[in-house]
C-alpha positions in Angstrom: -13.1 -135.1 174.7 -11.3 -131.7 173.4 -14.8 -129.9 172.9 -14.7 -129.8 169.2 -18.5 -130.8 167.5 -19.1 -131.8 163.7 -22.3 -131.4 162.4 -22.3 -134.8 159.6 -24.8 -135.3 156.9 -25.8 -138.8 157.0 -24.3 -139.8 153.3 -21.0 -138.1 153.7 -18.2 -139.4 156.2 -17.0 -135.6 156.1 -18.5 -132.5 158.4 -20.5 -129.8 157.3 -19.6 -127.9 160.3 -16.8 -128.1 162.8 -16.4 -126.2 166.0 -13.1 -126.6 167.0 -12.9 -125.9 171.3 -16.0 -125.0 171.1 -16.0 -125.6 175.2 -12.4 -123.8 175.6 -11.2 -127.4 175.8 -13.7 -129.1 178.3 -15.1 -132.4 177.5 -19.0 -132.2 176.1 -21.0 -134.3 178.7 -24.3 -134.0 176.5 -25.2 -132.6 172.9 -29.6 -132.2 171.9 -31.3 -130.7 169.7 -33.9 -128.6 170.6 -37.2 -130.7 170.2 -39.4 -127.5 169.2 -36.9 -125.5 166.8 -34.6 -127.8 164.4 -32.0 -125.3 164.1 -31.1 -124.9 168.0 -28.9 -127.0 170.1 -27.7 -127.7 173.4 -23.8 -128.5 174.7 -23.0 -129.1 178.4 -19.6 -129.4 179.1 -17.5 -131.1 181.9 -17.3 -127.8 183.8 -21.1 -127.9 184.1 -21.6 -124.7 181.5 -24.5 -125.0 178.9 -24.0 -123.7 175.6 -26.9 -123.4 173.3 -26.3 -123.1 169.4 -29.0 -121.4 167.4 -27.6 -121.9 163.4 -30.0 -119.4 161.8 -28.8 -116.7 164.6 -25.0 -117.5 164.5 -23.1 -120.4 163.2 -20.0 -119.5 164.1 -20.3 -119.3 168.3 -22.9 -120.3 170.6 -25.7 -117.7 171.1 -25.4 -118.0 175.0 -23.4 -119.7 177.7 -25.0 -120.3 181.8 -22.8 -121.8 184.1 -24.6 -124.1 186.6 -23.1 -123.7 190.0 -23.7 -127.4 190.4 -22.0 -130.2 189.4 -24.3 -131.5 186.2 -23.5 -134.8 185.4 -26.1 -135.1 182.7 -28.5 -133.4 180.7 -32.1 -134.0 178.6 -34.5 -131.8 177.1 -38.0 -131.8 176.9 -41.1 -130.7 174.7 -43.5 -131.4 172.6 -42.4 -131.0 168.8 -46.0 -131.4 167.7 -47.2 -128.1 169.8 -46.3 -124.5 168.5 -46.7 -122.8 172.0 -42.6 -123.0 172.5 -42.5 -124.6 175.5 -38.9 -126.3 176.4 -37.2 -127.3 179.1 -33.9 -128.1 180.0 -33.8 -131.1 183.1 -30.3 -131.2 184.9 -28.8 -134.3 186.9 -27.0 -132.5 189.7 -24.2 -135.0 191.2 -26.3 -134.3 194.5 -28.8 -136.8 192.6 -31.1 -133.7 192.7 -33.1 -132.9 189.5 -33.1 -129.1 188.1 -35.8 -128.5 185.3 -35.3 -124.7 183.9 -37.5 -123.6 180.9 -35.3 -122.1 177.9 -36.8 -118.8 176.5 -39.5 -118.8 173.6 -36.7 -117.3 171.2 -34.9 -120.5 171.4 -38.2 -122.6 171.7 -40.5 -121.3 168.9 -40.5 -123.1 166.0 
């Protein structure tokens, strides 16, 4: 609820990581990992902004931030982890009950 994240390891109760406000305080609506490159993930925040995390980039901050002039009530990615042509896309549920599907950019994609 304060946009902090902690990455856990499954056999410790303790974080590896923590981002503290990493949202500047907005609640994160959604969190995924990228389903093509392990190291990359995706935050959308109550304010409707998308952060995506790439670890072996930058650990420390998100590598980019797009606000979504929409309202985005939720948020799901989709790819196939099995293929190696970086194709992944980002679907957005708009309050509107429309559906917004944007692709992300290979450098985030490839594996």
């Amino acid at each position: 609820s304060d946009g902090s994240i902690r990455l856990h390891q499954m056999t410790s109760e303790y974080p590896l990581m923590q981002w503290n406000n990493s949202t500047n305080g907005q609640p994160i609506i959604a969190l995924q990992w990228a389903l093509t490159r392990p190291a990359v993930f995706f935050v959308l925040d109550a304010s409707s902004n998308i952060y995506i995390w790439d670890l072996l980039e930058n650990d420390l901050l998100p590598v980019a931030k797009q606000a979504i002039p929409e309202n985005v009530v939720a948020m799901a990615l989709l790819g196939e982890p099995e293929k190696t042509n970086g194709l992944l896309g980002i679907v957005l549920a708009q309050e509107s009950g429309e559906i917004d599907i944007q692709y992300v950019k290979k450098k985030w994609a490839l594996p």
